[in-house]
N, C-alpha and C positions, 0 to 999 in steps of 0.2 A: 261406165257412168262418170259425169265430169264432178261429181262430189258426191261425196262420203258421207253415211247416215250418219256416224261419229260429231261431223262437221254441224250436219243441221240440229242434230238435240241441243249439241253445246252452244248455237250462237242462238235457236231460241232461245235457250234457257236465258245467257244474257241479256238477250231483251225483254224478257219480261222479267230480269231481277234492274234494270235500267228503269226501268217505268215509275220506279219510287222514287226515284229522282229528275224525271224529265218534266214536271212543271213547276221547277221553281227554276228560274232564267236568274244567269250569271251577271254580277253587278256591274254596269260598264267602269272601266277603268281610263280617268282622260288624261290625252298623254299634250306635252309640249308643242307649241307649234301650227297651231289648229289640226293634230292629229288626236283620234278617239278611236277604242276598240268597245265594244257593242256586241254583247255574246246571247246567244242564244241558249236554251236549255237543252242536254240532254235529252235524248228521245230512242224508241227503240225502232227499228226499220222492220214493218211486219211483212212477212212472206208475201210475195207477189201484191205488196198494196204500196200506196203511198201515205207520207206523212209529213204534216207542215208544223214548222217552229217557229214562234216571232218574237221580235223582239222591238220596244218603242224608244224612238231615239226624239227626246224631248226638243223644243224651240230654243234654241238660245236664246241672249238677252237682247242681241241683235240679227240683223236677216244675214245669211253665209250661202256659199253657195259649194256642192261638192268640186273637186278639183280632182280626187284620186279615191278608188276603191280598191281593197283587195279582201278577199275570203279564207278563212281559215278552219278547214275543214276535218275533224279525226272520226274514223269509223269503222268497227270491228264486221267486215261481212266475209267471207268462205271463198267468195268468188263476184268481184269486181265488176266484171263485165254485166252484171246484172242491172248496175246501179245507172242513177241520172238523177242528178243533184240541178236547181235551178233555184237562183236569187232575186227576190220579186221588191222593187223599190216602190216607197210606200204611192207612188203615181202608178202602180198596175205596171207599169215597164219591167219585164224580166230579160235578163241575162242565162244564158244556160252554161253550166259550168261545166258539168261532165252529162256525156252520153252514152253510158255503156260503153266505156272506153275499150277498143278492141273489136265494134262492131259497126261494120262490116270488118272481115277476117282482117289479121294483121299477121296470120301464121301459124293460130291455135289450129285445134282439127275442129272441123264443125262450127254454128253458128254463133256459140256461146262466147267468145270475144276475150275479153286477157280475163285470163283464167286464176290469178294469184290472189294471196289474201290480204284484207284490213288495207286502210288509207293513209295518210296524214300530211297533207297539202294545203301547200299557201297558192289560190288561184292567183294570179298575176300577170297583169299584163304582157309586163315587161321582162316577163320567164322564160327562157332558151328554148326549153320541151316542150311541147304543146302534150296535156291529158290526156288526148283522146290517143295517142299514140304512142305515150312513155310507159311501158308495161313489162317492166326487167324480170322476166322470171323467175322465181327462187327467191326475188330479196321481198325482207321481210320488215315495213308493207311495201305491197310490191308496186304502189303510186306512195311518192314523201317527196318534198321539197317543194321549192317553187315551181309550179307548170303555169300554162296559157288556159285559161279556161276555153272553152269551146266557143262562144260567147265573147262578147267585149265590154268588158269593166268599164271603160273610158266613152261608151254612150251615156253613163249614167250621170258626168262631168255637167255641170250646168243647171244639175237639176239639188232643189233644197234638200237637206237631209232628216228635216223631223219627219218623225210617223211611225207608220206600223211598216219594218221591214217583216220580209218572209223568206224561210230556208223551206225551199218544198225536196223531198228524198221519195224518187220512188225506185222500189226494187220492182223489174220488169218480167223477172223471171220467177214462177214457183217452184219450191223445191229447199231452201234457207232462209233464213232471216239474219238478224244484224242487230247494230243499235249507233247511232251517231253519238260518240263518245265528247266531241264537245265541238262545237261552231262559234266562231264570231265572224263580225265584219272589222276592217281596220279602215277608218274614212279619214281622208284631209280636208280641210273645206277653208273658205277664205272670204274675208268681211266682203257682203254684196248689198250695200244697205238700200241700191232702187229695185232691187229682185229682179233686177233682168235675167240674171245667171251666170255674167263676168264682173269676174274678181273684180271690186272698186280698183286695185292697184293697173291692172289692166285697163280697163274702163279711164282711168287718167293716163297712162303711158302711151294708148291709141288715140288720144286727143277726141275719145267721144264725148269724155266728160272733165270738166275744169275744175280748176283745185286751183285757185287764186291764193291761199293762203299756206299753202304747202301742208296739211296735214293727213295728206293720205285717204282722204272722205271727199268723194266729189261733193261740189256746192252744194247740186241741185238736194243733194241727202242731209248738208249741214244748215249751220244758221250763221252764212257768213254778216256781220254786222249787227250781229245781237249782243253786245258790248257788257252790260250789264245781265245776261242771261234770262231777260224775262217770254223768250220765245217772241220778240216781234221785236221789229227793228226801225227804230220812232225817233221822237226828239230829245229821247234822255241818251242815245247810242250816240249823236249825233254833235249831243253837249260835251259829253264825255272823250269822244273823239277830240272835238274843238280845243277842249284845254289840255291836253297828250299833245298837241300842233309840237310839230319838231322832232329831234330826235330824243329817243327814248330808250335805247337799249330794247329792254324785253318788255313790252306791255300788250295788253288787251286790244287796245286799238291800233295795234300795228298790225293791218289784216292781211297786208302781204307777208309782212315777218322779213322786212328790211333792214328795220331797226331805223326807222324815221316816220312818223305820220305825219302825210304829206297826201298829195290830190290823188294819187292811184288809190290811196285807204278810201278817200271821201267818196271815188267814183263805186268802190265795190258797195259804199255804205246805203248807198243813195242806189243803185242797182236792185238791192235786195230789202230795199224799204217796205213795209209792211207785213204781216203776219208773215214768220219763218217755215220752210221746208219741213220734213220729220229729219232727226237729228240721230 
C-alpha cells in the first residue's frame, strides 16, 4: 500500500484540529515598493474533496496595475502526488500551480505520482525547477523552495489587483487528508491611473502617453494647467501663469518644469483649457 493507516489518522486528525483556525484570514502585511503580501487563512485539506480560501485585496487610493505574482504555499499531506493547488484572480482567470505533481509517472511504481510528504513552496516564475517535476525523495518536505508553477503567474500581469482572490486545494485521491498550514500571495503592482493595464511609467517611456511636465502621470490622467488646483483650467490658471511670465526657478506655472514660463507653458495651458482629466 502507498500509505500507512498511521499516516491517515494522524494528518486527519490535524485537519480537523486546523479547522479552529481556518476562518480567520491573516492580516496583509504591505511591503515597500508597490510590493504586498495578502495571506489567506488556514484551512484543512478533506480526503478526496476540495477546499477554497480567499482572501480580499482592497482598491487602492489610486488605479495600479499587477506587474508580478508569486504564491506561497505550506501544507502537511502524507503523499503529495495527491494534491492540485489552483489560484483564481478576483477576474475568474486562474493559474494552476501544481497538478499532482509526479502524475503521470516520474519513477514512482504505479499511478500515484511523487510519493513524499508535506510542501513549502514559493510558486515563481522565474524558479529553475518546475513543481510538477521536482520531487526529491526522502527530503523533508519533499516540494520547498522556489518552483515554476504549472501554470503562468505572469498572465495575471496587467490585470487590477483589488477583489476577492481564491486558493482552491483539492486532494484527488481518497485514502489521507491534510491541512494548508498557511497561503499567501506576494503582488507588485504599479501606478496605471487610465486602467489600461500598463504601468503609467511605460505608457510614457512607449510614447503612448505624454508627460509634458515630467511627473511621471500621463496628462491625459493629470490636470496639466490647473495652476491654482480648482480642477478646471480657466482664466485665473492663465492670470496667474501671466504674472510667473519669465523665469522663475521652481513654481507652479512652470508646466514644463524648465524653470522659465514662457509660450511652451502657455501652449500646454491653453491645450487643456477647460474642465480637467481625473487626477
Amino acid at each position: 500500500m502507498k500509505r500507512m493507516i498511521a499516516n491517515r489518522s494522524w494528518c486527519a486528525a490535524f485537519g480537523l484540529a486546523m479547522c479552529a483556525v481556518c476562518a480567520v484570514p491573516t492580516a496583509p502585511a504591505r511591503g515597500a515598493g508597490g510590493a504586498e503580501s495578502w495571506c489567506f487563512g488556514a484551512a484543512p485539506i478533506p480526503d478526496g474533496q476540495s477546499a477554497t480560501r480567499t482572501v480580499v485585496v482592497p482598491p487602492g487610493p489610486s488605479p495600479r496595475t499587477l506587474t508580478a505574482v508569486r504564491v506561497r504555499v505550506a501544507a502537511s499531506h502524507p503523499w503529495v502526488g495527491d494534491l492540485e493547488f489552483v489560484l483564481r484572480h478576483p477576474s475568474g482567470m486562474e493559474v494552476v500551480l501544481l497538478d499532482r505533481p509526479g502524475v503521470p509517472s516520474i519513477g514512482y511504481p504505479g499511478p500515484w505520482g511523487c510519493g513524499g510528504s508535506d510542501l513549502d513552496v514559493m510558486f515563481d516564475d522565474s524558479a529553475t525547477l518546475e513543481a510538477e517535476t521536482a520531487c526529491p525523495y526522502g527530503a523533508q518536505p519533499v516540494l520547498a523552495g522556489p518552483l515554476r508553477p504549472m501554470g503562468s503567474l505572469a498572465a495575471l500581469a496587467g490585470r487590477a489587483p483589488q477583489g476577492v482572490w481564491s486558493l482552491v486545494v483539492r486532494d484527488a485521491v481518497a485514502g489521507d487528508a491534510g491541512a494548508v498550514t498557511s497561503a499567501c500571495i506576494e503582488i507588485e503592482t504599479a501606478p496605471d491611473c487610465n486602467a489600461n493595464g500598463v504601468p503609467d511609467a511605460i505608457d510614457i517611456s512607449s510614447g503612448a502617453s505624454a508627460d509634458a511636465n515630467g511627473d511621471g502621470v500621463p496628462d491625459e490622467c493629470g490636470c496639466v494647467g490647473d495652476i491654482d488646483g480648482d480642477g478646471l483650467v480657466g482664466g485665473a490658471d492663465l492670470a496667474a501663469m501671466l504674472g510667473s511670465w519669465g523665469a522663475c526657478g521652481v513654481c507652479a506655472a512652470d508646466l514644463t518644469g524648465d524653470g522659465v514660463v514662457a509660450g511652451d507653458d502657455l501652449a500646454l495651458l491653453l491645450s487643456a483649457w477647460g474642465v480637467c482629466g481625473p487626477s
